[in-house]
C-alpha positions, 0 to 999 in steps of 0.5 A: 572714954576716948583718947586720942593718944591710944588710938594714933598709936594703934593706926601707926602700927597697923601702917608699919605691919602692912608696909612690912607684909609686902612681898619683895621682888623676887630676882632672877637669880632664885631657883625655879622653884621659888619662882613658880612658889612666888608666880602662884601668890597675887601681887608677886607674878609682877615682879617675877615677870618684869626681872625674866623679861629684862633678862631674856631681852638681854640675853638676845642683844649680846652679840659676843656674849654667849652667856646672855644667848643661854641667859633666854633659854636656861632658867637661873639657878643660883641662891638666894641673894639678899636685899642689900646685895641686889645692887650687886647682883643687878650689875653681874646680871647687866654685864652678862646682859650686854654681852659686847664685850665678847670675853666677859660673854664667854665668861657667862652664865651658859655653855658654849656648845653654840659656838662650838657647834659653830666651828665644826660646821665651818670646820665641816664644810671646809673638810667636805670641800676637801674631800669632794676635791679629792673625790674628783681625783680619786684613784685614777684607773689609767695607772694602776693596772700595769699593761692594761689600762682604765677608762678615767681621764685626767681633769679638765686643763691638769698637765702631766708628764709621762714616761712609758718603758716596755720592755721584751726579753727572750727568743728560742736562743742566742740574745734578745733585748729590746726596749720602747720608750715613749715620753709624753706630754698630756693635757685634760680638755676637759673631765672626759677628753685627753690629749697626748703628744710625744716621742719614741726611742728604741733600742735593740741589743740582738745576737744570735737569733736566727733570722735577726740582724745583730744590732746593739744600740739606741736611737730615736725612733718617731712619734705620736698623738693620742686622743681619748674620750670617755663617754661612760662615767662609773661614778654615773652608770656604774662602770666606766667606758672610753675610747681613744685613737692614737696614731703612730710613726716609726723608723725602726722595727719593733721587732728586728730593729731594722730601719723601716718606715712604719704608719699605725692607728691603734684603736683601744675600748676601754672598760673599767668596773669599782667592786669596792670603793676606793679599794678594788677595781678591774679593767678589761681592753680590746686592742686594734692596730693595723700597721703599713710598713715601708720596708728597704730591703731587697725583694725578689719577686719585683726586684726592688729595694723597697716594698710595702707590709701590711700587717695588723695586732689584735690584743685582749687583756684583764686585770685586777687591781687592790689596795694595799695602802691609800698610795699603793695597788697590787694586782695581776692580769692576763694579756693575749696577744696576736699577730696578723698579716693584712690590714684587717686581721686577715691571716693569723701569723702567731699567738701568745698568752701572758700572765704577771703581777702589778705594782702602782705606787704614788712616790709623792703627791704629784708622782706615781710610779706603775711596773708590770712584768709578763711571762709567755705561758701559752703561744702558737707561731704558725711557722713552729706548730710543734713549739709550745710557745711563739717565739719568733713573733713575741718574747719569752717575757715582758715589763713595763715601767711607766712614771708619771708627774704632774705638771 
């Protein structure tokens, strides 16, 4: 017999039963596992897509929110939650989402190697700006050889000023001192010309050397310019090259301290060479100076007061130079030097061999100091064959101190 009553109750629970069997969506916060488990079984791939959807689309809009930048990329690892802490979970998920309130971002889910990543690149350009800076400065290879000098320039409109001393000690007897110093002002045209303008002063302490005058003082003794151009880059063909002519003007002998009149140009070639970055340089230099000399003194053969000189320098002199530290070189170098009479190395009136140490150290970050001392190793004068050394045309010794400052 049917009854209704039975079969009511059966269709009830048959609708309860298949209410109860639907898979409930499945949140982003589960495990990749159970995702993927969940993705395989029909009806459930819905659900699962749409929450990774809205994650990942707020993980791109968060603008301060690095946690909603990791939020597209990492998968979510967290456990299970339950249903009544959906609401819960949905509201984290959002703020992370969001991701404009720039702190609650940093807070989020992922790391933050991304922003880090960030300052060290600004970080790094602003330290490779700084060090292409410093490259253009480098080691300036003026300096750092004592009495021989390097091709490098200074920077285009850089001012320096400088105070050069050289210094000569010593004749075959009596007394000999006399000192030279030129203070000068210099000016980069550009990277690869300079410009120098300044003074001398002298000064002569003499007492008994034969056929010297003895003299005891200082006075002001002329002036200069110098113009150097550097044509060869070492950065760019390997080594560096630079001419320069600096003509000169004097109203005392550099030798005797007599008054005088004297017009010079000395002509430099200059060549420098890098053998380990930053750390060792040499430098070689040729030197030629013709010199007309005005001289008042009484000549017998025109019976006259006054007379010219002609006479001429030739120099060749190397060097090496080492860091010890960042702010300080040593190094060594060999100078010849000759003296000529006429314009044009004409007749060899002496010659001289010098050896010595060098120092160059930067005493602040716009000062630097360069010393240099010679000794007279070997040296023929043509009026002394049977001396070992020339004497009465060069010195026993020789220094230099030479200051330099930025303007």
């Amino acid at each position: 017999m049917f009854k209704p009553k039975i079969w009511l109750r059966l269709g009830a629970l048959a609708v309860a039963s298949s209410a109860t069997a639907l898979p409930k969506p499945i949140l982003a916060t589960e495990t990749q596992e159970y995702s993927k488990e969940a993705a395989r079984q029909p009806g459930t791939a819905g659900p699962v897509l749409a929450q990774s959807g809205r994650r990942g689309a707020g993980g791109e809009g968060g603008e301060g929110g690095e946690g909603g930048e990791a939020g597209s990329s990492r998968p979510a690892v967290a456990p299970k939650v339950a249903p009544q802490q959906q609401q819960k979970s949905g509201a984290k998920q959002r703020r992370g989402l969001g991701g404009e309130g720039g702190e609650g971002g940093e807070r989020g889910f992922g790391p933050r190697s991304k922003r880090a990543g960030t300052r060290g690149r600004q970080s790094g350009e602003g330290e490779e700006e700084e060090e292409e800076e410093e490259g253009e400065r480098g080691v300036n290879t003026r300096y750092i050889f004592g009495f021989t000098e390097g091709a490098d320039t200074e920077r285009a409109r850089e001012k320096e000023f400088e105070n050069d001393t050289v210094g000569r000690l010593g004749k075959r007897s009596g007394t000999y001192t006399a000192l030279q110093n030129k203070s000068e002002v210099e000016f980069g045209v550009t990277d690869n010309v300079l410009v120098e303008f300044g003074l001398f002063g002298s000064y002569h302490r003499i007492q008994d050397v034969p056929d010297f005058d003895d003299r005891n003082g200082a006075r002001f003794d002329g002036a200069f310019a110098e113009l150097k151009y550097r044509f060869l880059d070492r950065d760019v063909h390997g080594f560096g090259m630079a001419f320069s002519v600096e003509p000169e003007w004097h109203r005392y002998s550099e030798l005797t301290g007599r008054f005088e009149n004297s017009y010079a140009v000395e002509l430099k070639l200059l060549v420098d060479k890098e053998l380990i970055p930053g750390t060792l340089f040499v430098a070689g230099n040729l030197v030629y100076e013709p010199e007309a000399v005005l001289a008042k003194e009484f000549d017998p053969d025109t019976g006259q007061f006054t007379k010219w000189e002609r006479e001429s320098n030739f120099q060749a002199l190397g060097a090496i130079s080492g860091a010890v530290t960042p702010n300080l070189f040593v190094g060594a170098e060999v100078r010849y030097l000759a003296k000529y009479e006429g314009n044009f190395l004409n007749h060899l009136e002496g010659r001289a061999l010098y050896v010595g140490p060098t120092l160059y150290a930067r005493l602040s970050p716009k000062s630097t100091i360069t010393l240099a001392y010679s000794w007279q190793v070997a040296g023929k004068a043509t009026e002394e064959p049977d001396q070992k050394l020339d004497l009465l045309n060069f010195e026993r010794q020789q220094f230099r101190v030479r200051w330099v400052s930025e303007l």
